[in-house]
ChimeraX commands (.cxc) that place a marker at each C-alpha (Angstrom):
marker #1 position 92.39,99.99,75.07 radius 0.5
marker #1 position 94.84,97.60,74.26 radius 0.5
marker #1 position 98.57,97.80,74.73 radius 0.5
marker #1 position 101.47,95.61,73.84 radius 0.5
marker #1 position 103.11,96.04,77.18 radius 0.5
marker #1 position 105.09,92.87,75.80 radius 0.5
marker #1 position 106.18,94.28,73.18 radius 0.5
marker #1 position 107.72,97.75,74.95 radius 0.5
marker #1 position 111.22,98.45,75.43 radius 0.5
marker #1 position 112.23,99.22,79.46 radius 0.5
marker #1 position 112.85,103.22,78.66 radius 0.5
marker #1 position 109.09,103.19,76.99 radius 0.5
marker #1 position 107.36,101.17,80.02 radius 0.5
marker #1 position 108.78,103.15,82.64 radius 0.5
marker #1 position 107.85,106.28,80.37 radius 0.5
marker #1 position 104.29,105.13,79.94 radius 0.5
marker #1 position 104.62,105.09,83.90 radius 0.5
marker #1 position 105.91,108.42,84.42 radius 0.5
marker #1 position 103.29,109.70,82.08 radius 0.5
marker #1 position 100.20,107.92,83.79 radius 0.5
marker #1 position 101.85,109.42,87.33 radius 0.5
marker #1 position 101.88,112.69,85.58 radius 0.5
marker #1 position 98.40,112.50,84.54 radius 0.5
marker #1 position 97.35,110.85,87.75 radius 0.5
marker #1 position 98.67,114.16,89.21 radius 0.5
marker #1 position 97.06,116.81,87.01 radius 0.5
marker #1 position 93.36,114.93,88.50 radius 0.5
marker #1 position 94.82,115.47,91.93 radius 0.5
marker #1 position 94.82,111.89,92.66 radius 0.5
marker #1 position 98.04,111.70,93.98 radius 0.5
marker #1 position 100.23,114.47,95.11 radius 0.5
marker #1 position 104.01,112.87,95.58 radius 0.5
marker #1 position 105.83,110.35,92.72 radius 0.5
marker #1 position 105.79,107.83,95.27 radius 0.5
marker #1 position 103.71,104.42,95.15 radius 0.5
marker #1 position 100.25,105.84,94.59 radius 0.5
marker #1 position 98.49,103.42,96.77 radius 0.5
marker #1 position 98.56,105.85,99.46 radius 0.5
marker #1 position 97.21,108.77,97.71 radius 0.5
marker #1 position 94.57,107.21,96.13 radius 0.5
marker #1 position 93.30,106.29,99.18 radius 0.5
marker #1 position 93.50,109.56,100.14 radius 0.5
marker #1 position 91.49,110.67,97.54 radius 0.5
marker #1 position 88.84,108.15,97.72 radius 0.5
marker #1 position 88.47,109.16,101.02 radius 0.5
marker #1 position 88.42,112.58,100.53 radius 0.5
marker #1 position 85.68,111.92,97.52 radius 0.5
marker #1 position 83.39,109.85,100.12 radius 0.5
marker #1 position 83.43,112.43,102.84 radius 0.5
marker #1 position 84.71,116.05,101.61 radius 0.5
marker #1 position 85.48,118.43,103.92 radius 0.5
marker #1 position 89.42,119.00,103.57 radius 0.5
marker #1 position 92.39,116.87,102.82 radius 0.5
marker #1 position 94.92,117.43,105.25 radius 0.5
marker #1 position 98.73,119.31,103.80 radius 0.5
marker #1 position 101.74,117.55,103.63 radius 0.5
marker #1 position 103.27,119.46,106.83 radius 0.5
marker #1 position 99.71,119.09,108.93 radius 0.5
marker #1 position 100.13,115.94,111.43 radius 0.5
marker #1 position 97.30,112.75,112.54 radius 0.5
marker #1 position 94.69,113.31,110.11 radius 0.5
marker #1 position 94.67,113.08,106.37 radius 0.5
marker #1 position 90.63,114.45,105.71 radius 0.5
marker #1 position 88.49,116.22,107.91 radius 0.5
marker #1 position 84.94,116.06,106.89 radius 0.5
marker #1 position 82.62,118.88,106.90 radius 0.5
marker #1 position 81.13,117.44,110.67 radius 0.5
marker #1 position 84.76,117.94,111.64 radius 0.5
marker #1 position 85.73,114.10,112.36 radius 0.5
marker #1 position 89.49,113.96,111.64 radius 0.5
marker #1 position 90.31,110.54,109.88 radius 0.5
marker #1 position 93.47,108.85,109.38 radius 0.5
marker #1 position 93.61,106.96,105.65 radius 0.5
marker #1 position 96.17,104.01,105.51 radius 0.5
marker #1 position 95.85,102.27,101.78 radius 0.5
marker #1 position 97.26,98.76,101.22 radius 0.5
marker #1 position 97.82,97.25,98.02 radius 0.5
marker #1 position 97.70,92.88,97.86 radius 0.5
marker #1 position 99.42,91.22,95.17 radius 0.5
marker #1 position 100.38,87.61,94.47 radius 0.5
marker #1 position 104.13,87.79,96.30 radius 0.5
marker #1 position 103.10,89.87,98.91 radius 0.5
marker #1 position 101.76,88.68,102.06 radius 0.5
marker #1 position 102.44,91.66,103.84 radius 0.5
marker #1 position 99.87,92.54,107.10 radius 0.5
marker #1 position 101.37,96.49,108.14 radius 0.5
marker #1 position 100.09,99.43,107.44 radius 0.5
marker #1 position 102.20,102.25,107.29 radius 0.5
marker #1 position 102.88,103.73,110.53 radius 0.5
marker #1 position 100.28,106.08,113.09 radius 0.5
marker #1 position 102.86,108.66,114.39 radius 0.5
marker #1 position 100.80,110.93,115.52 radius 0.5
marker #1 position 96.93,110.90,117.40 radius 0.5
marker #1 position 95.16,113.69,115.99 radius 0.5
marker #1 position 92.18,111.60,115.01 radius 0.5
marker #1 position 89.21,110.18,115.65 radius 0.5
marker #1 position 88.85,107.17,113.05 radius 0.5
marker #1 position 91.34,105.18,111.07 radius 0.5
marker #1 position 90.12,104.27,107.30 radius 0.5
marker #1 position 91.71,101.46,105.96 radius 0.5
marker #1 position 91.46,101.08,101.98 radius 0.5
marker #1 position 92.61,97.66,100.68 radius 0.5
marker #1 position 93.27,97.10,97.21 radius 0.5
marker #1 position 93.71,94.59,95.26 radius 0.5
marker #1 position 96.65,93.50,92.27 radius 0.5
marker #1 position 94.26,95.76,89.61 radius 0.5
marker #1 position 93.52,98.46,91.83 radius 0.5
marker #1 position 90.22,97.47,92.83 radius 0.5
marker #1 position 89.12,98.11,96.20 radius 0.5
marker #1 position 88.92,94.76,97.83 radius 0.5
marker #1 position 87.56,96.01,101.40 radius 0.5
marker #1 position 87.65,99.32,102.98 radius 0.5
marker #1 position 86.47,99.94,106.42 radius 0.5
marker #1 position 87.48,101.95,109.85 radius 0.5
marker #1 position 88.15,101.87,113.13 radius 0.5
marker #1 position 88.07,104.38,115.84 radius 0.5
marker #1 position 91.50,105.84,117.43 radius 0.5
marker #1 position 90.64,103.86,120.58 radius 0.5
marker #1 position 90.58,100.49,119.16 radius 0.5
marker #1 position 93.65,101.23,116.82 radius 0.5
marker #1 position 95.58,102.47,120.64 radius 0.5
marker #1 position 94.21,99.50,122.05 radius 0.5
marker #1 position 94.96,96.60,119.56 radius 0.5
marker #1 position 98.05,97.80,118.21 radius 0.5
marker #1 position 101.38,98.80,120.56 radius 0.5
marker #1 position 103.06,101.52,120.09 radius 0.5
marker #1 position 106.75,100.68,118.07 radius 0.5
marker #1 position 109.79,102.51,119.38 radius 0.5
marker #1 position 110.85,101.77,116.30 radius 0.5
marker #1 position 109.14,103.90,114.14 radius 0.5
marker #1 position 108.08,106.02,117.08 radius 0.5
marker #1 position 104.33,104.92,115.89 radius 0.5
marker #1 position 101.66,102.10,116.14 radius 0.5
marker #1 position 101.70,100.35,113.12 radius 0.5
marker #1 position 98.30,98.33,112.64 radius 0.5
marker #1 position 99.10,94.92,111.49 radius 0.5
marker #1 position 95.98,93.44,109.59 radius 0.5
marker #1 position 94.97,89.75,110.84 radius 0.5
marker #1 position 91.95,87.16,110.21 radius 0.5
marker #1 position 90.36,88.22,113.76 radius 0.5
marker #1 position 91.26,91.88,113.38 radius 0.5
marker #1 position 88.73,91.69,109.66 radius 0.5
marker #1 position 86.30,89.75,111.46 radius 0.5
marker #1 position 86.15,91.64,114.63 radius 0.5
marker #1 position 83.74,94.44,115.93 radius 0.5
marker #1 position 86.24,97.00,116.46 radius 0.5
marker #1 position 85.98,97.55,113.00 radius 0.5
marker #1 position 82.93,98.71,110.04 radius 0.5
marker #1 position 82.91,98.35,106.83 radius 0.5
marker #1 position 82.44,101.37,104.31 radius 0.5
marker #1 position 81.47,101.08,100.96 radius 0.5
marker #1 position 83.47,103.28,98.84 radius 0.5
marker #1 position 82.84,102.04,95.39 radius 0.5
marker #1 position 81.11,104.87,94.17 radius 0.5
marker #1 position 83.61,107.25,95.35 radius 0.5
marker #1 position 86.02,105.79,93.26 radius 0.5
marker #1 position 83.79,105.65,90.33 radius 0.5
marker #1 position 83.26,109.54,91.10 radius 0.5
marker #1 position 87.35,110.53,90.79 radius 0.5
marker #1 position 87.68,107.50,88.07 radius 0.5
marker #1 position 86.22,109.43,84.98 radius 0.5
marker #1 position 88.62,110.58,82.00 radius 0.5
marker #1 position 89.83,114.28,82.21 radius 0.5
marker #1 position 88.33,116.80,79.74 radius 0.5
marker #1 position 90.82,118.18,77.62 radius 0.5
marker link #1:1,2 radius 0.2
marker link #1:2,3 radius 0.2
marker link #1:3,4 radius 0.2
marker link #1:4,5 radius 0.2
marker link #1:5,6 radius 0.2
marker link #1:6,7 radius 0.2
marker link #1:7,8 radius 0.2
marker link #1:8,9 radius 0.2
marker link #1:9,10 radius 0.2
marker link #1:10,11 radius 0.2
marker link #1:11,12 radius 0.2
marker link #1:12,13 radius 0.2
marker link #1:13,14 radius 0.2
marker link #1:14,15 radius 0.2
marker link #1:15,16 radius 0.2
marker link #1:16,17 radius 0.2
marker link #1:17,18 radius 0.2
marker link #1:18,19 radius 0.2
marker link #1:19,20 radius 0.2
marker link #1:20,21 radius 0.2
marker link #1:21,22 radius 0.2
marker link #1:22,23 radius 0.2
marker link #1:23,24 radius 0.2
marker link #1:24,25 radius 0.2
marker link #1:25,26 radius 0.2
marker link #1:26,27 radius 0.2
marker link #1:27,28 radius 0.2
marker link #1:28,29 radius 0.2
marker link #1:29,30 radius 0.2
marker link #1:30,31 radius 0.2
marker link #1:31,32 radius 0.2
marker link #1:32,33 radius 0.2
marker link #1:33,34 radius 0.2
marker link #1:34,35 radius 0.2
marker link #1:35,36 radius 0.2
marker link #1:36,37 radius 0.2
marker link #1:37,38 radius 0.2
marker link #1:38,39 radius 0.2
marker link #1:39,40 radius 0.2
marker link #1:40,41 radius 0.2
marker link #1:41,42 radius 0.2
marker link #1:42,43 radius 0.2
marker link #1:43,44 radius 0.2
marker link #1:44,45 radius 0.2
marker link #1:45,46 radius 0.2
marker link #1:46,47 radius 0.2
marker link #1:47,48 radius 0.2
marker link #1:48,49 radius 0.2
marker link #1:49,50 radius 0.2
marker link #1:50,51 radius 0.2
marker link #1:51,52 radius 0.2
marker link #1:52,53 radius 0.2
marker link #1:53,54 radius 0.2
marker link #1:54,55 radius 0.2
marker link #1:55,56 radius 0.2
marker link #1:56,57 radius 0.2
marker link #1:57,58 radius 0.2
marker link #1:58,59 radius 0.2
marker link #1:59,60 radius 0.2
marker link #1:60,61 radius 0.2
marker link #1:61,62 radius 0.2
marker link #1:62,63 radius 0.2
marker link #1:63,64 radius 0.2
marker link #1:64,65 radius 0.2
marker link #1:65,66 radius 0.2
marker link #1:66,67 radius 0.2
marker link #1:67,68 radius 0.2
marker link #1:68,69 radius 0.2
marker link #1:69,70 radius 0.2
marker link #1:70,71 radius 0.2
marker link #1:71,72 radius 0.2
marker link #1:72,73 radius 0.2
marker link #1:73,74 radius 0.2
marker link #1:74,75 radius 0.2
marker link #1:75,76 radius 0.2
marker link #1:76,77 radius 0.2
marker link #1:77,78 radius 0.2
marker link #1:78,79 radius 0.2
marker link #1:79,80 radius 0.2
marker link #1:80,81 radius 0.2
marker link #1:81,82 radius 0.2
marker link #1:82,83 radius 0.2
marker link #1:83,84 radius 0.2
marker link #1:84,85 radius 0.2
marker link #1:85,86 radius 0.2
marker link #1:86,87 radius 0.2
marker link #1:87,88 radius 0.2
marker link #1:88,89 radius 0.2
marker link #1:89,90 radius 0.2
marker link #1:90,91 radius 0.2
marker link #1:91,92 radius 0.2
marker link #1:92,93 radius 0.2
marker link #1:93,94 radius 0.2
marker link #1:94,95 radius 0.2
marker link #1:95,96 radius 0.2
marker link #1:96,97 radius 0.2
marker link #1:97,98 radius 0.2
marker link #1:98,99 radius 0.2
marker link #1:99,100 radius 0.2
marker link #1:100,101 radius 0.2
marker link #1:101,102 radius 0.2
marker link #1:102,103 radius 0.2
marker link #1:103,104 radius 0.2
marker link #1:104,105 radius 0.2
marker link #1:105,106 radius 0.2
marker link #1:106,107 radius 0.2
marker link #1:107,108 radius 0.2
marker link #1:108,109 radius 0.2
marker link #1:109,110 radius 0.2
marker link #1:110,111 radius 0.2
marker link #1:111,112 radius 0.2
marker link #1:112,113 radius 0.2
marker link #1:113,114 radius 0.2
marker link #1:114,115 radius 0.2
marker link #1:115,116 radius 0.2
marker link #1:116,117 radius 0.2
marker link #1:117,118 radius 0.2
marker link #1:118,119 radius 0.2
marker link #1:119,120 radius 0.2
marker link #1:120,121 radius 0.2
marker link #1:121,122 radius 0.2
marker link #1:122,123 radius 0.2
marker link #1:123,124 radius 0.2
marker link #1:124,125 radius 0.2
marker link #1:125,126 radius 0.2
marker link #1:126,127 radius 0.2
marker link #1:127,128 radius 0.2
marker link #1:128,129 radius 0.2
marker link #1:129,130 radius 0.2
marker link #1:130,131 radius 0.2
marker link #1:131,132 radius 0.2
marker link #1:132,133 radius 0.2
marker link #1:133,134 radius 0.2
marker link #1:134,135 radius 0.2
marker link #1:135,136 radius 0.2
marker link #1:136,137 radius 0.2
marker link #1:137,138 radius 0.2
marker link #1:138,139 radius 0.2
marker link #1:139,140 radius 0.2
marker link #1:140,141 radius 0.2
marker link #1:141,142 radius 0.2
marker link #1:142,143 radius 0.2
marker link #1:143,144 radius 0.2
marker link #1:144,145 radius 0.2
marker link #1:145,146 radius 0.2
marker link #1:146,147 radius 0.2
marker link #1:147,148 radius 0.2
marker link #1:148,149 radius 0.2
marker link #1:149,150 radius 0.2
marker link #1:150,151 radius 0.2
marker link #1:151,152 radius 0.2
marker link #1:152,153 radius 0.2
marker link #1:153,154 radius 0.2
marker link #1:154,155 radius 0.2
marker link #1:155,156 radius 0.2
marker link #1:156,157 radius 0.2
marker link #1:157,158 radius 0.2
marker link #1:158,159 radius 0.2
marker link #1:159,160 radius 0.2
marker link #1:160,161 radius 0.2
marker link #1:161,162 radius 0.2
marker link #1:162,163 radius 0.2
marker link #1:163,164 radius 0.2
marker link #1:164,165 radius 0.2
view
């Protein structure tokens, strides 16, 4: 499929946005209008393990799976201007494991792994700030032992087929 994004006026990009969001949302891919990177994860995640994806007003975990582990998903997206290393905030320790999905500028996964609660508590202080630990990612951090990698490509290729009418 090939589109002139070029060729688009502002009003009919941001409306070819709003319409992929929409249909993003009637898969249950996402569940808020914000940046998607966070729910996709979230669905990825919730495609690799099942069980049950956490509600909006539940705290620490994000998916359960069906052994009970309670996992925390943090997604990342890298693109050429941004060099950023955070994660979005831990405010809460109801968990076990932390599940890191990194994406790249296409929304590819570029690496996914976890890390258990202990090593996020342990690497990571806790930010007054954002009353949270907010895992920063690092060279030694991705090469380290505290962490393993999970292979979630065919997850994605599970939630990434068209929609039947």
């Amino acid at each position: 499929m090939d589109i002139d994004l070029a060729g688009m006026t502002v009003p009919e990009l941001l409306g070819l946005w709003a319409t992929s969001m929409d249909e993003l949302k009637s898969r249950e891919l996402i569940r808020t209008n914000n940046n998607p990177v966070g729910d996709l994860a979230e669905a990825i995640a919730f495609a690799h393990y099942g069980g049950e994806r956490g509600t909006f007003s539940q705290k620490g975990w994000d998916i359960r799976t069906p052994d009970g582990e309670r996992i925390q998903v943090k997604g990342m997206r890298r693109t050429s201007g941004n060099k950023r290393t955070a994660l979005g905030a831990i405010r809460d320790a109801d968990y076990e494991a932390l599940l890191v999905v990194i994406f790249d500028v296409d929304f590819n996964i570029a690496e996914s792994f976890t890390m258990p609660r202990h090593a996020v508590e342990s690497q990571f202080a806790r930010s007054n700030h954002v009353n949270g630990i907010i895992p920063r990612l690092s060279k030694a951090l991705l090469a380290s032992e505290m962490i393993t990698a999970i292979d979630l490509q065919d997850a994605y290729r599970r939630i990434s087929t068209p929609r039947a009418e």
